[in-house]
C-alpha positions as CSV (number, residue, x, y, z in Angstrom):
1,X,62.0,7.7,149.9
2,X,59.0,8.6,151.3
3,X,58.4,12.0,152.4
4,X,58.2,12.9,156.2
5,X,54.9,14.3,157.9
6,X,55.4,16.4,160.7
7,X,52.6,17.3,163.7
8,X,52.0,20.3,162.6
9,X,53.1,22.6,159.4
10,X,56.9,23.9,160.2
11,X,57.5,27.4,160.1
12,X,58.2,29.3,157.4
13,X,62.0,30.1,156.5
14,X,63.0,33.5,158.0
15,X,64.8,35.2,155.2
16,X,66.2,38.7,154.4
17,X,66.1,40.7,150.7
18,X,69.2,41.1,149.5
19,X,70.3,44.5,147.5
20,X,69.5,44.8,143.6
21,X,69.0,40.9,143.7
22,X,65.5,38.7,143.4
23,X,66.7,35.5,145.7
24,X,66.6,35.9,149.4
25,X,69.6,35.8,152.0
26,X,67.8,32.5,154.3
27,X,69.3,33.3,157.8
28,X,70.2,30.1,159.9
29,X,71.7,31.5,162.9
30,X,72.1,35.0,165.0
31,X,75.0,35.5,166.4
32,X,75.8,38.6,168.6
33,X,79.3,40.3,169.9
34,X,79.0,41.6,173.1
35,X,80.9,44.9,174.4
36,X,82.5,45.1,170.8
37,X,83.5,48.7,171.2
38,X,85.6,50.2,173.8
39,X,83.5,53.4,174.4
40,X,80.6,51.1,174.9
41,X,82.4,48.7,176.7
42,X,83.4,51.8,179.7
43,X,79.6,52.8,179.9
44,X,78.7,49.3,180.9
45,X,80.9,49.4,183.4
46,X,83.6,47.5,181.3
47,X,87.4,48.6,180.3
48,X,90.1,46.7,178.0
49,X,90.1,44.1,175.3
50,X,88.8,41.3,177.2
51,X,88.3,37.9,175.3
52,X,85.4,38.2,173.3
53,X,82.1,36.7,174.1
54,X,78.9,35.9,172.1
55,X,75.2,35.5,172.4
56,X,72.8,34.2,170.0
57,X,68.9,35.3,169.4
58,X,66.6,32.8,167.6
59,X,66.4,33.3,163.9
60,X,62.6,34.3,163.9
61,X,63.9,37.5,165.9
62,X,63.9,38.8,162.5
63,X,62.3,41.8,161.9
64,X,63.1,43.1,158.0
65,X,63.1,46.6,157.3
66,X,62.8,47.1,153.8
67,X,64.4,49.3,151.7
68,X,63.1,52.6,151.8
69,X,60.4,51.8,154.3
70,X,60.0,51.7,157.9
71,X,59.5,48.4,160.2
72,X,57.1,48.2,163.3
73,X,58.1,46.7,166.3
74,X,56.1,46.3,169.4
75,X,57.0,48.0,172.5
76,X,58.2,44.4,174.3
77,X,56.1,42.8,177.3
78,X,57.6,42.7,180.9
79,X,60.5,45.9,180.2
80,X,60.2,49.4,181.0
81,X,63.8,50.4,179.7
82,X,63.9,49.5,176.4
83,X,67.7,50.3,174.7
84,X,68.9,50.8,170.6
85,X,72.0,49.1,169.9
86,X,73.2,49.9,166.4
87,X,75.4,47.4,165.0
88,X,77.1,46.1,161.6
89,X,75.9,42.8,160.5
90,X,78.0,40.1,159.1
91,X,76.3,37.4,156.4
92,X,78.1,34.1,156.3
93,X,77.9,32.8,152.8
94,X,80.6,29.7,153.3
95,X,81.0,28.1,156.2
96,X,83.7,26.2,158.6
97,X,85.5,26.1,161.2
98,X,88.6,27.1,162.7
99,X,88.8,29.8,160.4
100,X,91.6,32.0,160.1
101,X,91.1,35.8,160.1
102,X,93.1,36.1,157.1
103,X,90.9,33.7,155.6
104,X,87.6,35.3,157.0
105,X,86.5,37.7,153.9
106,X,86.1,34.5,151.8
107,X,83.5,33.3,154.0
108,X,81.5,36.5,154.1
109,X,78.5,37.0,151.8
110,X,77.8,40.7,152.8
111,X,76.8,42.9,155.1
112,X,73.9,45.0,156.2
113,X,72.7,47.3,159.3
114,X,70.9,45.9,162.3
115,X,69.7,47.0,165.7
116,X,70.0,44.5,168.5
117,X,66.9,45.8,170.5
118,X,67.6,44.6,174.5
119,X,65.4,44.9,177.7
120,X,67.7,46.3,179.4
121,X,66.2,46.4,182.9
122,X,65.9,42.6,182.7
123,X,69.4,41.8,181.1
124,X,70.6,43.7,184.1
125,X,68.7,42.2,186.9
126,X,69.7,39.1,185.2
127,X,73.1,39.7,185.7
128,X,73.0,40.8,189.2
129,X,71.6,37.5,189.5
130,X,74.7,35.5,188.3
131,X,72.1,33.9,185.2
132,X,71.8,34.1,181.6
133,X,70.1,37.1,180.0
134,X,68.5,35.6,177.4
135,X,65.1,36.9,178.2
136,X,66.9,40.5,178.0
137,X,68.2,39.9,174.1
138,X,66.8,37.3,172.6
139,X,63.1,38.3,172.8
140,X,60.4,38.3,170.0
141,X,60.9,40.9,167.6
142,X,64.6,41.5,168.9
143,X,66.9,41.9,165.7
144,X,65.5,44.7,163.0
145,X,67.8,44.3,159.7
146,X,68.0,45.9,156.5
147,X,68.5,44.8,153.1
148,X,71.8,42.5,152.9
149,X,74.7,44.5,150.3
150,X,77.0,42.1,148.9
151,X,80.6,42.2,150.2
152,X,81.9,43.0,146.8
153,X,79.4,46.0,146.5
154,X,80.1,47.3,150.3
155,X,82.8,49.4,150.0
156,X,85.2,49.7,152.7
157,X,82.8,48.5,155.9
158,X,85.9,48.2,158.0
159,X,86.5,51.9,158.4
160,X,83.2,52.8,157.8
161,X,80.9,55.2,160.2
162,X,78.3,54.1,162.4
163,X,75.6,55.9,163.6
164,X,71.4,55.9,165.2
165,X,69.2,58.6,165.4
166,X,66.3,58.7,167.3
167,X,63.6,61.0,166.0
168,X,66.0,62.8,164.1
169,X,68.8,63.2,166.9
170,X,72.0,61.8,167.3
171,X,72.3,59.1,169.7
172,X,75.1,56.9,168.6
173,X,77.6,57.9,166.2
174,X,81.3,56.1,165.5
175,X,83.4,54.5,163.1
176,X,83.5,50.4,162.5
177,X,87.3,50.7,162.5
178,X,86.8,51.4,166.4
179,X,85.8,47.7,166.9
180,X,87.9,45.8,169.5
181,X,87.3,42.6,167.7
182,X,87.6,43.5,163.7
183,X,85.4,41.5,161.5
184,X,87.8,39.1,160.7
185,X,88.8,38.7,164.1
186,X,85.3,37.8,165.7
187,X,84.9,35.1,162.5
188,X,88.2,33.5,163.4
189,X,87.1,33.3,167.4
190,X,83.4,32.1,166.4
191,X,84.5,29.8,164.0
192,X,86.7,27.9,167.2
193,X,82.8,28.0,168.9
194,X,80.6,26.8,166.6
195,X,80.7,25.5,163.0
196,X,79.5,28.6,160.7
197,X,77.3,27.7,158.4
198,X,75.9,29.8,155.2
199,X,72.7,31.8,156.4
200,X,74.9,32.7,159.8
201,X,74.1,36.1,160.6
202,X,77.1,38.1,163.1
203,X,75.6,41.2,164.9
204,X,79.3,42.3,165.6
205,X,78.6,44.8,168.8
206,X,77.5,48.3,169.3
207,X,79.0,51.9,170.2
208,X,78.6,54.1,173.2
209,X,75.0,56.2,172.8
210,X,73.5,53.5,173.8
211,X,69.6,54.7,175.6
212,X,66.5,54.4,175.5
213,X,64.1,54.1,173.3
214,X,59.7,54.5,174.1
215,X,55.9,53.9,172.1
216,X,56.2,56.6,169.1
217,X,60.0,56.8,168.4
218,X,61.3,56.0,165.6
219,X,64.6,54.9,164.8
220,X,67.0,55.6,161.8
221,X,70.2,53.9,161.4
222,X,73.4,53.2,158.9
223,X,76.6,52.1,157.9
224,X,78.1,53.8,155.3
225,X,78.1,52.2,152.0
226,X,74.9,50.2,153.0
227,X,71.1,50.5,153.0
228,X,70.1,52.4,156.0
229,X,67.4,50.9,158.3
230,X,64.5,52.9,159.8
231,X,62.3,50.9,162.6
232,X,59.3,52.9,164.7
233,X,58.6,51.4,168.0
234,X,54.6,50.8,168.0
């Protein structure tokens, strides 16, 4: 068979490091929860377990933070209110569909910590405009992760705490267990969306603390039992 030629040379393969291993967790898809935590959920103007509902960011979003290190992102274009959102990240290993939530921790390769970075000013505007908010989430630069920690190795990231600081002070701080939709939960409802597929990453949703963030701070983040992440906006 011959081989295909393509227009121009395709972009490399976004990938993340995964803990104590040499190959490389190569992400497909992002997937994000949104209003995932009932605290959350009130400060955006939100109350109850309403269905839940998802939102995706291009994989190339991607911005590693390596273990022991500290990522740079850019302060994004067109913003002026640009918000943290500390969240637990779920790594599809096996994919499907229709998958039950008992079923759900078969499919999971591991987990790691992530910020889901959003303009807010323009999600909101976006909103009061009745149309997608893409350009509010799913931005360049948008989805700082850490190192990947196998499921097995984990620990118990179901009841697990939560927590950002921003130059050294609290800004969010909960417990995973305070999710609306568990883990297994949001698999089972995404699974009825889409077809996962290994490389699926699942930003499962974010606790109240939510706030700014400006040129110079620096951000430092974890979920118990995993490798922390620490990101400076440049």
């Amino acid at each position: 068979m011959t081989e295909p030629t393509y227009a121009f040379a395709p972009p490399a393969v976004v990938s993340v490091p995964v803990q104590g291993r040499a190959e490389r967790f190569a992400v497909h898809r992002i997937y994000c929860v949104g209003r995932n935590y009932e605290e959350h959920a009130k400060e955006m103007g939100f109350t109850g377990r309403e269905p839940p509902f998802f939102f995706l960011k291009p994989a190339d979003a991607i911005v590693v933070a390596e273990p022991g290190q500290t990522a740079t992102i850019p302060y994004p274009t067109l913003t002026a209110n640009l918000h943290h959102e500390i969240e637990l990240v779920v790594a599809i290993g096996v994919g499907g569909r229709n998958i039950k939530a008992a079923d759900a921790a078969s499919h999971i390769y591991g987990y790691a910590v992530g910020l889901d970075m959003t303009r807010r000013d323009l999600q909101t505007d976006m909103k009061k405009q009745g149309r997608p908010w893409c350009i509010g989430k799913a931005y360049d630069q948008s989805a700082p992760i850490g190192p990947i920690t196998l499921a097995a190795q984990a620990g118990d990231v179901n009841h697990a705490a939560i927590w950002v600081q921003v130059n050294g002070t609290d800004r969010q701080r909960s417990n995973v267990a305070k999710l609306i939709w568990n883990v297994a939960e949001t698999i089972e409802h995404l699974s009825q969306a889409w077809e996962l597929k290994p490389g699926d990453l699942i930003y499962t949703g974010t606790p109240e603390g939510v706030a700014a963030v400006v040129r110079g701070d620096t951000m430092t983040g974890g979920v118990d039992g995993l490798t922390p992440i620490s990101v400076k906006v440049a």
